[in-house]
C-alpha positions in Angstrom: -5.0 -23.6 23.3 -4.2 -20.0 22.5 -5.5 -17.8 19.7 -2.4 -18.7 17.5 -3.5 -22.0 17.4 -7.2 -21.7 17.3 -6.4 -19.4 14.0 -4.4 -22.2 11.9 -7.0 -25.0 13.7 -10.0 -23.4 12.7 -8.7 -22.4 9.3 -7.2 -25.9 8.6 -11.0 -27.5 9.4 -13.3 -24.8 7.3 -11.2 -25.7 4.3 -11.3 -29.5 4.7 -14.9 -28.9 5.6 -15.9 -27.0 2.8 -13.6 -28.8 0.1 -15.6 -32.4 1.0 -19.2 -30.5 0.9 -18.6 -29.1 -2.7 -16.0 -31.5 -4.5 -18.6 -34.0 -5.7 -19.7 -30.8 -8.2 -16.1 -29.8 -9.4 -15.9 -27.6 -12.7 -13.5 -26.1 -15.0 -13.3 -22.5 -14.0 -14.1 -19.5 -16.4 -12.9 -16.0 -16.2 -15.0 -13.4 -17.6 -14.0 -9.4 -18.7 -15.2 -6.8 -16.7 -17.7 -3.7 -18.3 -15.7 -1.7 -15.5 -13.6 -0.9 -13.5 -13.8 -3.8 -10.0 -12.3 -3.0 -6.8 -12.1 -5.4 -4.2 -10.2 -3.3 -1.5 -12.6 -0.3 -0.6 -15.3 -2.6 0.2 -13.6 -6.2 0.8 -16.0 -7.2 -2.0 -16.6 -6.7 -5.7 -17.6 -3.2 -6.7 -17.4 -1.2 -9.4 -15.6 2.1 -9.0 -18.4 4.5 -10.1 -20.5 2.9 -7.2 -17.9 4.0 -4.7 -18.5 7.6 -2.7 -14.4 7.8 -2.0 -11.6 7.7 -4.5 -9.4 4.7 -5.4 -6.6 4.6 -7.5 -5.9 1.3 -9.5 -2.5 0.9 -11.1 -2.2 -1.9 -13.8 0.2 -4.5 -14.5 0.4 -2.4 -18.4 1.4 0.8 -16.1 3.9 -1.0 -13.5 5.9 -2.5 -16.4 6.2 1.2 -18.1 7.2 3.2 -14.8 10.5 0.7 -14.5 10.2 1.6 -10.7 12.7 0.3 -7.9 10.1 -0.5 -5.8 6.5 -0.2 -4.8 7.2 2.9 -3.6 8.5 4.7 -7.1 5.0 3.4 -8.3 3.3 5.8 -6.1 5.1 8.7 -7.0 3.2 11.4 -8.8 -0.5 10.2 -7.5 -2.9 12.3 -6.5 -2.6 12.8 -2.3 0.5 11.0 -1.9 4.3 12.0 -1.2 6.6 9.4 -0.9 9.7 10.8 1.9 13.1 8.5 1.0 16.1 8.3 2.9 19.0 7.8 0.4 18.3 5.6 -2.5 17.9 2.0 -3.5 17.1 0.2 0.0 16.7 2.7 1.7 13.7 3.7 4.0 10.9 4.9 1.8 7.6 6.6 4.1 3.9 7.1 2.3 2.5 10.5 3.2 -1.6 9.8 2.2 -3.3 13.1 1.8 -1.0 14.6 4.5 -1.3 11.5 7.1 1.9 10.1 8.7 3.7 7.4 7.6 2.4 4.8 10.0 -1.7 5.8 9.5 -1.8 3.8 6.1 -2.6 0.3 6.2 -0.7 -1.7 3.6 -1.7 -5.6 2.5 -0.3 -8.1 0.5 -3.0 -10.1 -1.2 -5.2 -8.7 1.1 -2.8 -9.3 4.2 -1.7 -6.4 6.3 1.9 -6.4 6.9 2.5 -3.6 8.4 4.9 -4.4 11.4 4.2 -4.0 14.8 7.9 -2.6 16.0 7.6 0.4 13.5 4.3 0.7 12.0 5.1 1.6 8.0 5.7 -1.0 5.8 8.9 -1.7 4.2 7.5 -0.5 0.7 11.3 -0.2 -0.4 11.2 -4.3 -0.5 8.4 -5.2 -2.3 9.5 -5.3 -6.4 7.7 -4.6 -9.0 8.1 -7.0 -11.0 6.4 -9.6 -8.5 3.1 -7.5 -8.7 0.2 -7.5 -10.8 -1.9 -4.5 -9.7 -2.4 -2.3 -6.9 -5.8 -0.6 -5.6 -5.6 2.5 -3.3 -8.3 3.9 -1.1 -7.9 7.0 0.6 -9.7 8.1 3.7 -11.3 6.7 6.7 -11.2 2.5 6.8 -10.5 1.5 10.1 -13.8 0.1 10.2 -13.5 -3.0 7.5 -8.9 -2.9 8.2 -8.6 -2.0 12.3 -5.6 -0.4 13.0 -3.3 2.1 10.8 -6.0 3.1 8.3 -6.4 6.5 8.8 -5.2 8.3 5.9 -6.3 4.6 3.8 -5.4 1.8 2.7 -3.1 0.6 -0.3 -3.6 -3.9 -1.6 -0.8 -5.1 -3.5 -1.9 -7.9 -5.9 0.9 -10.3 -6.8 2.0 -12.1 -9.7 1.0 -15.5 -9.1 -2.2 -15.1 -9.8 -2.0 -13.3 -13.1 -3.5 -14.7 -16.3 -2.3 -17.8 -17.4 1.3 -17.4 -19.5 4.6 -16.2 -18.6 7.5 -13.5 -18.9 10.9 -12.4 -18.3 12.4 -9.5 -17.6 16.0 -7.9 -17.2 17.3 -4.4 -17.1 20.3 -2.4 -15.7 20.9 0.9 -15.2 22.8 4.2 -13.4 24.3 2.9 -9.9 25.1 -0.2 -11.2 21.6 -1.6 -10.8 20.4 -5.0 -12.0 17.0 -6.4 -12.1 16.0 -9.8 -13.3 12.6 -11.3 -13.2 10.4 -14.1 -14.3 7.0 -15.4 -13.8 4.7 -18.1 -15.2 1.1 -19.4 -14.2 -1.7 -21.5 -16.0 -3.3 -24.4 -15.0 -2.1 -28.2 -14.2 -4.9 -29.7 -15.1 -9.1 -29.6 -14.6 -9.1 -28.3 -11.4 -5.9 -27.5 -10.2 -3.7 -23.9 -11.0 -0.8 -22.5 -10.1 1.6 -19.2 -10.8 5.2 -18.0 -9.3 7.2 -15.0 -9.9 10.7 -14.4 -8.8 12.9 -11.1 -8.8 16.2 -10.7 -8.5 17.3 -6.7 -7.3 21.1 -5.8 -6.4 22.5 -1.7 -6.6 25.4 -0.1 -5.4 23.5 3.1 -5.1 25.0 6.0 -3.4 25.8 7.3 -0.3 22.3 8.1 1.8 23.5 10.8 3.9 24.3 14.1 1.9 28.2 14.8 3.7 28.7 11.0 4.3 31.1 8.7 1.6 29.4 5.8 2.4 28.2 3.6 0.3 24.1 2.6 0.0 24.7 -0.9 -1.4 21.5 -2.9 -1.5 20.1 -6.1 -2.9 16.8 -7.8 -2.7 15.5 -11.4 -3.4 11.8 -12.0 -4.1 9.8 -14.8 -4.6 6.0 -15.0 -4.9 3.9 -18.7 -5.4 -0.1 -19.7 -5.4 -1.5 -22.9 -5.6 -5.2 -23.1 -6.2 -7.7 -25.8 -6.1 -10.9 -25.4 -7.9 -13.5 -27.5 -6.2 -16.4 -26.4 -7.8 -18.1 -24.1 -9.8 -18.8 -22.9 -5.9 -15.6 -22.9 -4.0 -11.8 -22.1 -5.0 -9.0 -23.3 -2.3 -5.7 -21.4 -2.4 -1.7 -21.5 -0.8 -0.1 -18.6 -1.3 3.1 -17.0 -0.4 5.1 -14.0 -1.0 9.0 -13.9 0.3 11.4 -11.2 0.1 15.0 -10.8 1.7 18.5 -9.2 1.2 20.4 -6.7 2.9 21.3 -3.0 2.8 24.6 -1.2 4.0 24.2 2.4 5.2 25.2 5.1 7.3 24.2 5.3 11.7 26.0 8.1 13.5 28.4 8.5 10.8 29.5 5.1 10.6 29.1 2.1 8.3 26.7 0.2 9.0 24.6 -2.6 7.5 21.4 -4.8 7.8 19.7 -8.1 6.4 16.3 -7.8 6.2 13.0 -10.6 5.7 9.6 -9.9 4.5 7.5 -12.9 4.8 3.8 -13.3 3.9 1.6 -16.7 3.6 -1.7 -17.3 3.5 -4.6 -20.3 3.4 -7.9 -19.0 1.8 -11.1 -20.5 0.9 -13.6 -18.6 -1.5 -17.5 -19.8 -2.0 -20.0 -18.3 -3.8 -23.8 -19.6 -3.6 -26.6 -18.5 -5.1 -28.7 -15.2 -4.8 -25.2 -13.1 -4.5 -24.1 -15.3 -1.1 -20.3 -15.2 -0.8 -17.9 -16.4 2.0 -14.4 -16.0 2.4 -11.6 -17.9 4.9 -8.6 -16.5 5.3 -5.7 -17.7 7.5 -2.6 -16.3 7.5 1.2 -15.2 9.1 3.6 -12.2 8.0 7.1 -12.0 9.3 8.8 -8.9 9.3 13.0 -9.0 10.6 15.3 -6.4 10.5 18.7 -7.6 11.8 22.1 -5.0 12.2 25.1 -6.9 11.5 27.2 -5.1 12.8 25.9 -4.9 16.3 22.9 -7.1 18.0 20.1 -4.5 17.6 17.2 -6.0 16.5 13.3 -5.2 15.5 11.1 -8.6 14.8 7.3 -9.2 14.1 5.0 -12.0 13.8 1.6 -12.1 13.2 -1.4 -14.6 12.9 -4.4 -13.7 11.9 -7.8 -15.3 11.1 -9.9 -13.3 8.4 -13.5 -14.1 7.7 -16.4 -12.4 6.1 -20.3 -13.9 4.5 -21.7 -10.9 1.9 -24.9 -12.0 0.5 -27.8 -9.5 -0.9 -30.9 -8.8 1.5 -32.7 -7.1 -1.8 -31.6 -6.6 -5.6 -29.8 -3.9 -4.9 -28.1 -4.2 -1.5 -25.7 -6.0 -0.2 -24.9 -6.8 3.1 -21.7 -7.9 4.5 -20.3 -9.0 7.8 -17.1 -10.6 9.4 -13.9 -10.4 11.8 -10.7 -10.4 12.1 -8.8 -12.0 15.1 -5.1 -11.7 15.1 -2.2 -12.6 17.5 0.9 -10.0 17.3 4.4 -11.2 18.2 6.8 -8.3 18.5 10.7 -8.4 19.2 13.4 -5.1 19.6 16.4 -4.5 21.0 17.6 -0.9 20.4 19.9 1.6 22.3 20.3 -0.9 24.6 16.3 -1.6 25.6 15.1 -5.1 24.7 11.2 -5.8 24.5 9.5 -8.9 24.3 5.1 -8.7 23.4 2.2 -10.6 22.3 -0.7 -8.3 21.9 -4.5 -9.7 20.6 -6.3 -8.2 18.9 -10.3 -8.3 17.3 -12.3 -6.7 14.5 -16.1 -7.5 14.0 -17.7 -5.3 11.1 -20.9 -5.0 9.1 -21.1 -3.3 6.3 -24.6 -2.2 4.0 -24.4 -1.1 0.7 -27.2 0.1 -1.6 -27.5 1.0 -5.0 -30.4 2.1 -6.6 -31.1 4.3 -9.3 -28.6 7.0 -9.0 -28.4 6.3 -5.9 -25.0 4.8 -4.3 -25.0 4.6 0.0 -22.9 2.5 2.4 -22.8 2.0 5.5 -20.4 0.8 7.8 -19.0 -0.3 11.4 -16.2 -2.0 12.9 -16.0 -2.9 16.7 -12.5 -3.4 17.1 -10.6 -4.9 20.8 -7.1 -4.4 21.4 -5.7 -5.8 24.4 -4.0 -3.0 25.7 -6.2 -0.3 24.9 -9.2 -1.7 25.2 -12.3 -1.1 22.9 -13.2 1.1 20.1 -16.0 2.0 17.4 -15.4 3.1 14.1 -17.5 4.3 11.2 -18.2 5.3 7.3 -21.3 6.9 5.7 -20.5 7.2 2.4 -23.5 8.5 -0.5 -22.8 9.2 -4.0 -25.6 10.7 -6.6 -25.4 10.6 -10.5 -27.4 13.3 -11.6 -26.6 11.9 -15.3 -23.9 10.5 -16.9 -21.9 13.6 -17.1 -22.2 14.3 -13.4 -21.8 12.9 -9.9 -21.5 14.1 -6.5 -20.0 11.9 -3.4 -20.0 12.5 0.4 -18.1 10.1 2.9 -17.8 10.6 6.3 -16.0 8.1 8.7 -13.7 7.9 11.9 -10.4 5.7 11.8 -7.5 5.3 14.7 -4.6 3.8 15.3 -3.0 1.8 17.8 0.5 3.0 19.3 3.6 0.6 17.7 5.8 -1.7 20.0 8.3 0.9 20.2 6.0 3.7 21.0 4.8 1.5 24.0 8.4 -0.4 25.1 11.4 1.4 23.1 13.2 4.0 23.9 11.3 6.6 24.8 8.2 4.7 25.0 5.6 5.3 27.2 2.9 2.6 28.6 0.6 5.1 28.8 -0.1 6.1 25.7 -3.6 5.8 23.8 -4.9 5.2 20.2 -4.4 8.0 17.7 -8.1 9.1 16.9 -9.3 10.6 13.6 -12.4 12.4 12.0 -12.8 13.2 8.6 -15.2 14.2 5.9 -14.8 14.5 1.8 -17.2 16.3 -0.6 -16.5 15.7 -4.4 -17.9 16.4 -7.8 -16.7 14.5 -10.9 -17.8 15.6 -14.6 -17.2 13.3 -17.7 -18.0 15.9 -20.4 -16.9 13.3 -23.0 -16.2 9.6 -23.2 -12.7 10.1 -22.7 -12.6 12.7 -20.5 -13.1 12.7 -16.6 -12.3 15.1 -13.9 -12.7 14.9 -10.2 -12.6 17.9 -7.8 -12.3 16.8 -4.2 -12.2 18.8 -0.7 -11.9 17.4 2.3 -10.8 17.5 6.3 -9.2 15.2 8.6 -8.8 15.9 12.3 -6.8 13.3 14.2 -6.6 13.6 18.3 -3.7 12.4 20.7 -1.0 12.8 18.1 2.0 10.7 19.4 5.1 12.2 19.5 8.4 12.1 21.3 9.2 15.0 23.4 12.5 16.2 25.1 12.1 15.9 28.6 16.1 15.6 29.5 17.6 18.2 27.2 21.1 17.5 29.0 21.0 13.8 28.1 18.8 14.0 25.2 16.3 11.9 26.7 12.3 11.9 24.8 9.5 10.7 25.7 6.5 9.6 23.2 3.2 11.5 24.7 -0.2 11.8 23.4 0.3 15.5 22.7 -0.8 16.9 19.6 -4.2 17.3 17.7 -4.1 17.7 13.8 -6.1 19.0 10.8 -5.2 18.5 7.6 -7.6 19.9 5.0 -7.0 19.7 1.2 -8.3 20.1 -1.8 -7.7 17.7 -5.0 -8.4 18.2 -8.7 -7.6 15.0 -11.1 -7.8 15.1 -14.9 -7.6 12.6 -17.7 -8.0 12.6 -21.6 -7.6 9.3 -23.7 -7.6 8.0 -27.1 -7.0 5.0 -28.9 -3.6 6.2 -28.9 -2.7 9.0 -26.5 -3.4 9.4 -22.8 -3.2 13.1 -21.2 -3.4 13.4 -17.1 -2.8 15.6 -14.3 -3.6 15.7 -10.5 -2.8 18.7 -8.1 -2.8 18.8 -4.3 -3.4 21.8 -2.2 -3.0 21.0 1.1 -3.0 22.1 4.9 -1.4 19.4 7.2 -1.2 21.7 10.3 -0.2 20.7 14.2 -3.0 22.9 15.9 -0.7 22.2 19.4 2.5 24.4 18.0 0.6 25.8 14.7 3.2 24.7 12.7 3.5 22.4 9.0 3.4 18.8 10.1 6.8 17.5 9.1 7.9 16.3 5.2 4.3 17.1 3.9 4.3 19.8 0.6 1.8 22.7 0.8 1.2 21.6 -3.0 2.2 18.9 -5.6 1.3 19.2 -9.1 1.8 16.2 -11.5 1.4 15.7 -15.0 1.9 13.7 -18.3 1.3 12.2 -21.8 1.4 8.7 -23.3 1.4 7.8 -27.1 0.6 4.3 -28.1 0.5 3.4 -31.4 1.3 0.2 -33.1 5.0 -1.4 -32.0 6.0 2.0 -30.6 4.9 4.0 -26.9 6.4 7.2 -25.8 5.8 8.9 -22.2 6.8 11.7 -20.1 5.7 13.0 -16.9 6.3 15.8 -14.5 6.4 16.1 -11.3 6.1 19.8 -9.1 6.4 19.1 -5.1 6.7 22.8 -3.1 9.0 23.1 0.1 8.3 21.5 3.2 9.2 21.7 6.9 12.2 19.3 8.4 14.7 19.3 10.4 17.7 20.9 9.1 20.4 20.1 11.6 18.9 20.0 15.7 16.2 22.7 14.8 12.8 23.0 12.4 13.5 24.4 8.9 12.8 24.7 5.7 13.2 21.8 2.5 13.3 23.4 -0.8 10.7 22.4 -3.2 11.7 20.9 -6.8 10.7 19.9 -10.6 11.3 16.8 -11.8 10.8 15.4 -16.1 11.1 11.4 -16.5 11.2 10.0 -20.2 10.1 6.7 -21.4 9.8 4.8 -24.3 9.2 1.3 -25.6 9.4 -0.8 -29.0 7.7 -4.0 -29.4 10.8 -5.6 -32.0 8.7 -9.2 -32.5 5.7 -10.5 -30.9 6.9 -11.5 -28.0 9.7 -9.2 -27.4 10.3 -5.6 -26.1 12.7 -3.1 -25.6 12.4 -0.4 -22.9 14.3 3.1 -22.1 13.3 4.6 -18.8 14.9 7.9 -18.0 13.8 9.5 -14.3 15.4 13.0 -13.2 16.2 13.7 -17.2 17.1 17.7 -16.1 19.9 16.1 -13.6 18.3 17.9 -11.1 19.6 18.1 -7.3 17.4 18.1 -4.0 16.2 16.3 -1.1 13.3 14.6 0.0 13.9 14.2 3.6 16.8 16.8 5.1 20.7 15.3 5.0 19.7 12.5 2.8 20.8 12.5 -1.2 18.4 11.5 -3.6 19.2 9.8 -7.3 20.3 12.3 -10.0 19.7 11.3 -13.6 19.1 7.9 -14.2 18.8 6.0 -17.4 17.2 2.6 -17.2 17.7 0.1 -20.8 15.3 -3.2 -20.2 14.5 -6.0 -22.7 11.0 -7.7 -21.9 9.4 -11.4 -23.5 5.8 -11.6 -23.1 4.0 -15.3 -23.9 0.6 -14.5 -22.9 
């Protein structure tokens, strides 16, 4: 039996196992409001954020319905430490650049699934819709140890719909480029023990032409569908069947030509969550993600499968610590056939960690390590020490220290250019903060920190003549940075701010690592108040180094001013305005790609929750 099937087997029995054990003491299931803010990701359990030594971002389903985004990745926009790169608009390739990382160093999950593929290594944030999500939770810095692979520069959960309070809404909005989004989702429960929610999105655009001198169109249109089905056993154990779904296709522009390409995004899942007394807590997680890129136009190719088998037992050795431990086995199923060179891999792959944490007094320390195998590379350790102190409830100081790596891609190995002998991408980092809450509405954070990655892959021209590359372990990196985040809230209005200073440097050629700003500066203002809200932002983003043409140059920097507002009409119902770019303003993102010019969104929202 391989370790495909020994993932669904052993998942299958530990949930029929533990759903007999604990049935005979089945209970109605409560949900209870939090006193603050609880992240799930940083940790893989339940902590409050002013425990945690590193900085997480949480955006709520209140803000994701406000920013009217295209996609997951127009959510991220304006957050401190991270540039989003786009090529062309609706569709199109969108690349996260956390705290100066590359693209393919941030680990992304679905419900706690990774899905980054294995051909290309970034996730295809431009196909995951809004409207199917509940909440997101971002971690920067060092996680390889709890996540494996691609979590270098951190790690960004996207929590779907389905399992969202019980109720249901519906959404539909249009807008500039002929853009059309419809949306509905519902959830509650079926009876004593069982639940269930779905979501579906519907996303189609004509957008514009991607490529700056090219007519052709950017068309695009996605399908999404998200569904959970849970089983409450006990007071002790919850059983859940979970899927999220997305698909479409996207036209574009290769060598000057028209091309086009379907695309599917598939992610399922089997879980099992106990929790016994004196803080004990388990967790069974069995799942496969599907990633498919098709051309239709010609029989290029890029495919991934994986399997993977997620466990991990927390329970607390003293009042206040907590100790957790568990692995990760998964079986990696890659596919490609591009310029001609097909490849056909299954790569395995383990991750056994232990984590401490302590809290106590003002005291906040974890502790962490993750052994992780990969079968071509062999083995690796990886680390966090992480201590926070509250000197009193105005002030705090953090420290975290860790190590991360990541794995070369499919394509880095077998494509073109690849190279068998490449080895993991290797990175060190540190991060020193201070946060002061001078008032109850008022926090700042001022954050400095340095991460130096080793064996930098890139592809280097070996064959000027016939443009050959070859991917090499080349390069060492340090990117150091400084971050200062600001926020001011009332009942009724909501001032922030965030600005990145940052040195993402290639110490092999001393130049600007490519599409990352020296500085971004971000701001806005909310006003809430009765039926009405009002918002605008701003968003500053200095030049940064591309290529322009066949050499390295320069990308201008640029100002952007989005508008929104909203008015609750009845109850249930709401009208929404969105206007993103309102100074018409022209620039790029990534060199020889256009970007959207001003852009007025008109949505009508019904709420029955």
């Amino acid at each position: 039996m391989g370790i495909r099937q020994w993932i669904w087997a052993g998942a299958l029995a530990s949930a029929l196992a533990a759903s007999c054990a604990f049935s005979a003491t089945a209970a109605v299931a409560t949900e209870a409001t939090p006193v603050s803010e609880v992240v799930i990701t940083a940790t893989r359990t339940a902590t409050m954020v002013e425990q945690l030594a590193v900085p997480v971002i949480v955006i709520t389903r209140e803000q994701i319905e406000r920013e009217q985004a295209t996609d997951v990745a127009g959510l991220l926009v304006g957050l401190g430490g991270v540039e989003i790169m786009r090529s062309g608009g609706p569709g199109q390739p969108a690349a996260i650049f956390l705290r100066g990382t590359e693209s393919d160093q941030t680990t992304v999950l679905i419900d706690g699934v990774r899905i980054n593929p294995g051909t290309i290594g970034g996730a295809p944030l431009q196909n995951i819709q809004p409207e199917s999500i509940e909440r997101i939770e971002i971690v920067k810095g060092a996680r390889s140890s709890l996540y494996g692979t691609d979590a270098i520069g951190g790690v960004i959960n996207i929590i779907t719909r389905a399992g969202a309070t019980p109720g249901a809404s519906v959404y539909a909005s249009t807008g500039r480029y002929d853009t059309q989004v419809v949306a509905a989702d519902a959830s509650g429960m079926l009876g004593e023990h069982f639940g269930a929610g779905a979501s579906y999105a519907y996303q189609r655009s004509d957008g514009f032409p991607p490529l700056a001198d090219s007519s052709i169109p950017g068309d695009y249109n996605n399908q999404s569908i998200n569904a959970q089905l849970r089983y409450i056993a006990s007071d002790a154990l919850t059983l859940r069947a979970q899927g999220w779904h997305a698909s479409g296709k996207s036209a574009y522009s290769e060598f000057g030509a028209p091309a086009q390409e379907n695309f599917l995004d598939d992610s399922y899942a089997l879980s099992a969550d106990w929790h016994g007394s004196g803080g004990q807590q388990g967790r069974l997680l069995a799942s496969r993600v599907t990633t498919d890129v098709d051309q239709r136009d010609t029989s290029d190719f890029d495919h991934t499968e994986r399997d993977a088998l997620d466990a991990q037992y927390s329970w607390r050795a003293f009042t206040t610590q907590q100790l957790t431990v568990g692995a990760l086995v998964a079986n990696e199923h890659t596919q490609s056939l591009s310029f001609g060179l097909p490849y056909n891999e299954h790569t395995d792959t383990l991750l056994g960690f232990a984590q401490d944490q302590m809290h106590f007094g003002s005291n906040d320390l974890l502790l962490a390590v993750g052994y992780n195998h990969h079968e071509t590379f062999g083995s690796h350790t990886t680390w966090n020490a992480e201590y926070g102190y509250t000197f009193n409830p105005a002030w705090r100081m953090t420290l975290a220290l860790g190590t991360a790596f990541r794995a070369p891609d499919s394509t880095d190995l077998y494509g073109y250019g690849g190279n068998k002998e490449l080895q993991p991408e290797v990175s060190r980092q540190g991060e020193l903060a201070v946060q002061w809450q001078p008032t109850a509405g008022q926090n700042l954070r001022l954050s400095v920190y340095q991460n130096d990655i080793d064996d930098l892959i890139e592809y280097v021209l070996i064959d000027p003549i016939n443009f050959t590359y070859l991917a090499e372990n080349v390069d060492e990196a340090r990117i150091r940075g400084a971050e200062f985040n600001y926020e001011w809230h009332t009942d009724a209005w909501r001032l922030w701010g965030n600005y990145t200073q940052q040195d993402p440097q290639n110490l092999t050629t001393h130049e600007q690592l490519l599409r990352r700003s020296h500085y971004n500066l971000a701001a806005g203002m909310q006003f809430d108040h009765g039926p009405w809200y009002l918002s605008a932002d701003m968003q500053l983003a200095g030049p940064h180094t591309d290529f322009v043409g066949f050499s390295l140059g320069t990308v201008g920097g640029y100002t952007l001013v989005n508008l929104g507002a909203g008015y609750q009409f009845a109850r249930q119902w709401q009208v929404q305005l969105r206007v993103d770019n309102a100074l018409d303003r022209e620039y790029q993102l990534a060199s020889g790609y256009n970007t959207a010019r001003r852009s007025v969104t008109l949505a009508m929202r019904f709420h029955m929750r």
